[in-house]
N, CA and C of each residue as an Amber inpcrd file, in Angstrom:
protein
   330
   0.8300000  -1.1720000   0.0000000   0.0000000   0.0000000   0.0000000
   0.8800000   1.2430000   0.0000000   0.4170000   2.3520000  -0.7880000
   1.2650000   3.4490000  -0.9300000   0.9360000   4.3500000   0.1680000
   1.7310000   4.2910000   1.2060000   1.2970000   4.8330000   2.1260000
   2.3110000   6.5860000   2.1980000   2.5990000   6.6560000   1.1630000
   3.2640000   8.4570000   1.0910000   2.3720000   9.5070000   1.0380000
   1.1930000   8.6890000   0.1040000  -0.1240000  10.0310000  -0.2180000
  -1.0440000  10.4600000   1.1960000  -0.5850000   9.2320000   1.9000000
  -1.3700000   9.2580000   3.6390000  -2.7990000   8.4390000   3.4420000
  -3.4840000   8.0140000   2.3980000  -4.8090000   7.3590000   2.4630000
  -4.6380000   5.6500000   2.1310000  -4.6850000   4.8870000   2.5630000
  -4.5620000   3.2960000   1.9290000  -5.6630000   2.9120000   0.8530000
  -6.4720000   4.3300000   0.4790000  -7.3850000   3.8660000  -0.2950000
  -6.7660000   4.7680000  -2.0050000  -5.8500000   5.6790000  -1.8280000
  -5.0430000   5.9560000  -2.6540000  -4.5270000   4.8820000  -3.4690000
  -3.5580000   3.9190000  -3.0240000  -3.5660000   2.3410000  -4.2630000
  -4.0870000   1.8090000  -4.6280000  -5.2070000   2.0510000  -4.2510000
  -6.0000000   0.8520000  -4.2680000  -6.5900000   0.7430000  -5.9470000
  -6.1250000  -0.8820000  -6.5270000  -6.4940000  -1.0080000  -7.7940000
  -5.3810000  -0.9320000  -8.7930000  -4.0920000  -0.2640000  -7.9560000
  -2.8520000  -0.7380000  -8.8030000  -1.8780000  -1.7500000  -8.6320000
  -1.9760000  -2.5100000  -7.7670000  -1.8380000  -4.1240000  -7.7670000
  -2.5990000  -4.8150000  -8.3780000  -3.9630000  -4.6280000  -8.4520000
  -5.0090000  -5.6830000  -9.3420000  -4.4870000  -5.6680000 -11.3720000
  -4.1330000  -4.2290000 -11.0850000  -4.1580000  -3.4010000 -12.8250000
  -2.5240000  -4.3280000 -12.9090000  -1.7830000  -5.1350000 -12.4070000
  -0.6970000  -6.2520000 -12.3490000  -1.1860000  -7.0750000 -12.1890000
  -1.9980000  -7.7130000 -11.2970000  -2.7940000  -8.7680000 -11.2170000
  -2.8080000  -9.6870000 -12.0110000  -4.1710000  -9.1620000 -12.7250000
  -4.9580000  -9.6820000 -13.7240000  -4.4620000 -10.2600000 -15.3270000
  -3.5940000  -9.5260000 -15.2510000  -2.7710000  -9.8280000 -16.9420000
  -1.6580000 -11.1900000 -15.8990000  -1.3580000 -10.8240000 -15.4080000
  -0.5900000 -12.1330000 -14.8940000  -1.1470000 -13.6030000 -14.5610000
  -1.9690000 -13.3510000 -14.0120000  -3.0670000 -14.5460000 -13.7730000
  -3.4470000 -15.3020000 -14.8840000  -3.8870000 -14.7710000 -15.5050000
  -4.5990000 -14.6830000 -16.4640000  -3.3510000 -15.5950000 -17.6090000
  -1.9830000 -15.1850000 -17.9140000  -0.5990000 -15.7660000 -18.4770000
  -0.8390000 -16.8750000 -17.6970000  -0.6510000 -17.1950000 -16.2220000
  -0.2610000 -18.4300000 -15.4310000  -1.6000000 -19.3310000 -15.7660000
  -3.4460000 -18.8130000 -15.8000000  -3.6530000 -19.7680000 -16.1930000
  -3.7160000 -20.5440000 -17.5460000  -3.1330000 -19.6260000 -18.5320000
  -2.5170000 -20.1620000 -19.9170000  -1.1950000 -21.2090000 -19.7060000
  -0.2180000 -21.0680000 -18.8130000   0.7290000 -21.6640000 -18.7640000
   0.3750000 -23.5700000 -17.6750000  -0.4760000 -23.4260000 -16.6530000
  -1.3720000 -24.5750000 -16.3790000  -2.0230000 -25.2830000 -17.2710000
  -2.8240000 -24.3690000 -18.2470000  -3.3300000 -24.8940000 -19.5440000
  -2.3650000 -25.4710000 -20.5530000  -1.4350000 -25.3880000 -20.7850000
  -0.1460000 -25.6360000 -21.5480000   0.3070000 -27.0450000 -20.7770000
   0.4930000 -26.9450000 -19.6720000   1.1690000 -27.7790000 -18.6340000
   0.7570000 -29.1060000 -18.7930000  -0.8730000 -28.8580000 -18.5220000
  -1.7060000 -30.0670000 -18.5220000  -1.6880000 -31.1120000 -19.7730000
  -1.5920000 -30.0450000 -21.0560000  -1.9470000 -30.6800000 -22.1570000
  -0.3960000 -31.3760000 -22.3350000   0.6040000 -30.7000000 -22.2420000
   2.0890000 -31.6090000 -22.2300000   2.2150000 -32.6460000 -21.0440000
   1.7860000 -32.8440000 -20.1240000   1.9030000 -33.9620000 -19.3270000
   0.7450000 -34.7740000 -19.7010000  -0.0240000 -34.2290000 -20.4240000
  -0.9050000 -35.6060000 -20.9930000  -0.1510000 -36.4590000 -21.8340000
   0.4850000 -35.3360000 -23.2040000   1.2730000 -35.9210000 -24.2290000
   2.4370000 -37.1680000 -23.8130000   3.2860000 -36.7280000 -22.5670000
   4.4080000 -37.0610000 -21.7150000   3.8120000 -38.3310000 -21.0490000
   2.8040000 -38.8280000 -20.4840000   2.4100000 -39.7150000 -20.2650000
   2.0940000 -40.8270000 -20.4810000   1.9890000 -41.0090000 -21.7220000
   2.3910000 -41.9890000 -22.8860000   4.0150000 -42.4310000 -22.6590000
   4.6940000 -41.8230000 -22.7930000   5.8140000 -42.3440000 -22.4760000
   6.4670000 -42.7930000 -21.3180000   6.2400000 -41.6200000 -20.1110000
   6.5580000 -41.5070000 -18.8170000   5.3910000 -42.2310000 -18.0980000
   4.2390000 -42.7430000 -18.2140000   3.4140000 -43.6570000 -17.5020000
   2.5510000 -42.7540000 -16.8800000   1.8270000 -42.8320000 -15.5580000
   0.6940000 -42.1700000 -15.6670000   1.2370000 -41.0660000 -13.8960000
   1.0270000 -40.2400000 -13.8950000   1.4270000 -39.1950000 -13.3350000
  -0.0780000 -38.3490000 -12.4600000   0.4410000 -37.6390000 -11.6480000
  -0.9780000 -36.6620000 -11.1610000  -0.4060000 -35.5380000 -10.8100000
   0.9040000 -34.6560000 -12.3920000   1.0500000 -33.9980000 -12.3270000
   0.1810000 -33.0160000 -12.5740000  -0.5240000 -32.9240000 -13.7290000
  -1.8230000 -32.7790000 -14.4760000  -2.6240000 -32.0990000 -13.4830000
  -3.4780000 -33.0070000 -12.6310000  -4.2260000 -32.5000000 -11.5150000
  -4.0540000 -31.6630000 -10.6130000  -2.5320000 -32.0910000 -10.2570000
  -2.0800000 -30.6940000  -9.0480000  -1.9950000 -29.2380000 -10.3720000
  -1.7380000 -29.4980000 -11.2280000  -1.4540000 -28.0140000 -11.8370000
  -2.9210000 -27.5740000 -12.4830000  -3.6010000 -28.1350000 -12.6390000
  -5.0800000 -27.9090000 -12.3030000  -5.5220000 -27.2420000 -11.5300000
  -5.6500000 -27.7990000 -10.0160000  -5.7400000 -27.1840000  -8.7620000
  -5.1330000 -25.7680000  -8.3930000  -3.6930000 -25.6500000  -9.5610000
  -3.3200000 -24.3900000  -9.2020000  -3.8130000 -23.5490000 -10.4110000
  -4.1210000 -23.6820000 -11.2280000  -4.9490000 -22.9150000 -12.3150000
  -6.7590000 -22.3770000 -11.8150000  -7.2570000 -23.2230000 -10.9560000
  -8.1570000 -22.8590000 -10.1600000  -7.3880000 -21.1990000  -9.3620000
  -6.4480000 -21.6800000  -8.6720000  -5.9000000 -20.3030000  -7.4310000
  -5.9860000 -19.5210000  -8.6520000  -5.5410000 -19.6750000  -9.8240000
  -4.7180000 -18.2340000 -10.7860000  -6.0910000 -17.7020000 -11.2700000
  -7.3290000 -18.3620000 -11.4690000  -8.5510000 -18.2300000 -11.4380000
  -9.2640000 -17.0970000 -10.5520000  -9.3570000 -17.6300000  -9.4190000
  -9.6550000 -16.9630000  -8.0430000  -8.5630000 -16.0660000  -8.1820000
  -8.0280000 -15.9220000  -8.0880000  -6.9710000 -14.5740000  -8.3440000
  -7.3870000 -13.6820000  -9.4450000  -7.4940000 -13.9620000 -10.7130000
  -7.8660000 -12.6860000 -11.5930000  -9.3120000 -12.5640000 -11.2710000
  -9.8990000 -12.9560000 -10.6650000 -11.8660000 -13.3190000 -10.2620000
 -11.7020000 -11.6170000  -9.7140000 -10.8600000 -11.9660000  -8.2600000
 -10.5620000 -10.8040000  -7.3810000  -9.8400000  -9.7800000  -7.5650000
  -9.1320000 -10.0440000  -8.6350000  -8.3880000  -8.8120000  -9.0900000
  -9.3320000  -7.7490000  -9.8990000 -10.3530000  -8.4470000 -10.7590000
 -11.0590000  -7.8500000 -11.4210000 -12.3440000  -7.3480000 -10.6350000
 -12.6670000  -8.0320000  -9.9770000 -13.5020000  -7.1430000  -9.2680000
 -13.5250000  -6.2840000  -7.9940000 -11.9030000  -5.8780000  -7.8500000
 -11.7420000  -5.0230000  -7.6410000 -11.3780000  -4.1240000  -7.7380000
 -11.1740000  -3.6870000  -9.4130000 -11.1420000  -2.9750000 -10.3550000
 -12.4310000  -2.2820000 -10.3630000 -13.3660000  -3.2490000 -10.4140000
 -14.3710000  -2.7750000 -10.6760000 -15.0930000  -2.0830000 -10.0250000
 -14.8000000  -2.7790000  -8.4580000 -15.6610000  -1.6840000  -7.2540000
 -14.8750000  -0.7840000  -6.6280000 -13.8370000  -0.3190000  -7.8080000
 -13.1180000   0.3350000  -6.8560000 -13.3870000   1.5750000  -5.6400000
 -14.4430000   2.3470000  -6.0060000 -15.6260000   3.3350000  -5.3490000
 -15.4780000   2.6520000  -4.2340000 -15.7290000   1.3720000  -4.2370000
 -15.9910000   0.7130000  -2.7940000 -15.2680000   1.0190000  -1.5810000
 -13.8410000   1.7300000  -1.8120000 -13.1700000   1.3380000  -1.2980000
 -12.8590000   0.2210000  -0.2480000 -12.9890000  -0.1830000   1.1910000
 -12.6060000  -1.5750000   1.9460000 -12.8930000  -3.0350000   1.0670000
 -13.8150000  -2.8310000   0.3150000 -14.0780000  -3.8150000   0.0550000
 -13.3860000  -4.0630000  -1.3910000 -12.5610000  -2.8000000  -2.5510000
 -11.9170000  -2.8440000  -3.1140000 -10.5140000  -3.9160000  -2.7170000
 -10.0380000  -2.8220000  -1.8540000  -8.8870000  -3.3770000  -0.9180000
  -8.6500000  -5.0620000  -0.5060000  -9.8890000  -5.2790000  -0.0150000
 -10.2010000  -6.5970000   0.1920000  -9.8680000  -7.4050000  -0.9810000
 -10.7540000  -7.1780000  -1.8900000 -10.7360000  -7.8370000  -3.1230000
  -9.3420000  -7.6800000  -3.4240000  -8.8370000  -6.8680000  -3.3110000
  -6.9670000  -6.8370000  -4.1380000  -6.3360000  -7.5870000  -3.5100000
  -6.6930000  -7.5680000  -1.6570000  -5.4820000  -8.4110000  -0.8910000
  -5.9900000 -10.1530000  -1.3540000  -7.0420000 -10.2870000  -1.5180000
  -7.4300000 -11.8230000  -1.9580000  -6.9650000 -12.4450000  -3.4140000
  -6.8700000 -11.3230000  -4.2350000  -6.2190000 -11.3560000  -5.2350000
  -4.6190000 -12.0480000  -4.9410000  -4.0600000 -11.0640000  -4.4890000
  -2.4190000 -10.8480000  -4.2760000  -2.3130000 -12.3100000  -3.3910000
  -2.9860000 -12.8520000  -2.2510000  -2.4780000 -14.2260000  -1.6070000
  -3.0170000 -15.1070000  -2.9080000  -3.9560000 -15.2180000  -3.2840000
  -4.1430000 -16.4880000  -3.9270000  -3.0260000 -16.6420000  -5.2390000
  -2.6210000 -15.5430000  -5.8660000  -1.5600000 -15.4730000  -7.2990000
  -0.4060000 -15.8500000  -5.9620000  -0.1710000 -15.1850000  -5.5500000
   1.2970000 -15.8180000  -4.1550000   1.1000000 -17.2720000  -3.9440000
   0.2220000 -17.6650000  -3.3150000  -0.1770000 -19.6810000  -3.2500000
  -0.4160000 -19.8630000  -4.3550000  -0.3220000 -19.8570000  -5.4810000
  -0.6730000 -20.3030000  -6.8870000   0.6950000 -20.4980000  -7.4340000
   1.4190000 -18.9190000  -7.1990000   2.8660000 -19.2560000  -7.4450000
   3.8710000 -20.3230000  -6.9350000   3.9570000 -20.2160000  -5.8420000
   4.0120000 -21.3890000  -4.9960000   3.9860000 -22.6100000  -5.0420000
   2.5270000 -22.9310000  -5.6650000   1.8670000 -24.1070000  -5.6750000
   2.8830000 -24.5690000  -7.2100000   2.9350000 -24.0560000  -8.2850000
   3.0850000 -24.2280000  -9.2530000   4.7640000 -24.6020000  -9.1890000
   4.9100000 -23.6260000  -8.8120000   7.0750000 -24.3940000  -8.6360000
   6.8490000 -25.3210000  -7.5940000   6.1950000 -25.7070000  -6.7250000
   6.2540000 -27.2850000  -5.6680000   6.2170000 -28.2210000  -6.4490000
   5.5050000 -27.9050000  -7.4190000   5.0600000 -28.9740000  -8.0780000
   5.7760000 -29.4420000  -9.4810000   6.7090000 -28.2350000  -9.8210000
   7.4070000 -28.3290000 -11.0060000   8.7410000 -29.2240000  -9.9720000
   9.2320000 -28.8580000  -9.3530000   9.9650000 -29.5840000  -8.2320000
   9.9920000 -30.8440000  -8.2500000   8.6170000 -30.7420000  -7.4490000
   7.7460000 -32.3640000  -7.3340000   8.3010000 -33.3150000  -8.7570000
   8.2030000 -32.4720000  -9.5730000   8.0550000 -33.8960000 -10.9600000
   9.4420000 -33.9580000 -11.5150000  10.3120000 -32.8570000 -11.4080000
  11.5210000 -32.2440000 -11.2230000  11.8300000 -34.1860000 -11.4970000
  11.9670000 -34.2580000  -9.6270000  12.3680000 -35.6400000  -9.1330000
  11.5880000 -36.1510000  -9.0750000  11.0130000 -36.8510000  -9.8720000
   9.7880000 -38.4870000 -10.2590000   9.5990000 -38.3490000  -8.9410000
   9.2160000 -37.2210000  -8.2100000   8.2180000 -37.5820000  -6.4820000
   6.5970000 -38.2370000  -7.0950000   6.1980000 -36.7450000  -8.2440000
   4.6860000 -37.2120000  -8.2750000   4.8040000 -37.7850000  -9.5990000
């Protein structure tokens, strides 16, 4: 939060205006993911890499959901805010989720 102007309702909506175009890439890159570990599976046998990066294409989901609508209410202010900070954790656990799991297969764990 830009807290120089003195109001926390001053940022509000320029983390989402990053957000959303990002999310939005990651759940293209889950989408990508899935369809190459399908291909890969044929060879490499059967995996539940697929599913976990699923699960995180859901978060990148819920993330641009909240990013965008709090774009939208931005007037709202608290409840703008809200919407941005729900935004910002779920793309953070999404990020997260997504390198555990690149990891994960990294080393034949999953």
């Amino acid at each position: 939060m830009n807290r120089r102007n003195g109001s926390r309702w001053d940022s509000a909506g320029t983390l989402s205006r990053h957000i959303l175009p990002s999310a939005g890439t990651m759940i293209g890159v889950c989408t990508t993911l899935v369809g190459l570990v399908k291909i890969a599976e044929a060879d490499i046998g059967p995996s539940h890499v697929d599913e976990a990066v699923s699960l995180t294409a859901i978060l990148f989901l819920a993330s641009a959901v909240a990013s965008y609508l709090s774009m939208r209410l931005f007037h709202e202010g608290p409840l703008a805010l809200r919407l941005e900070r729900i935004a910002d954790i779920s793309f953070v656990i999404g990020l997260l989720g997504l390198s555990t799991i690149t990891l994960l297969f990294a080393y034949e764990t999953i």
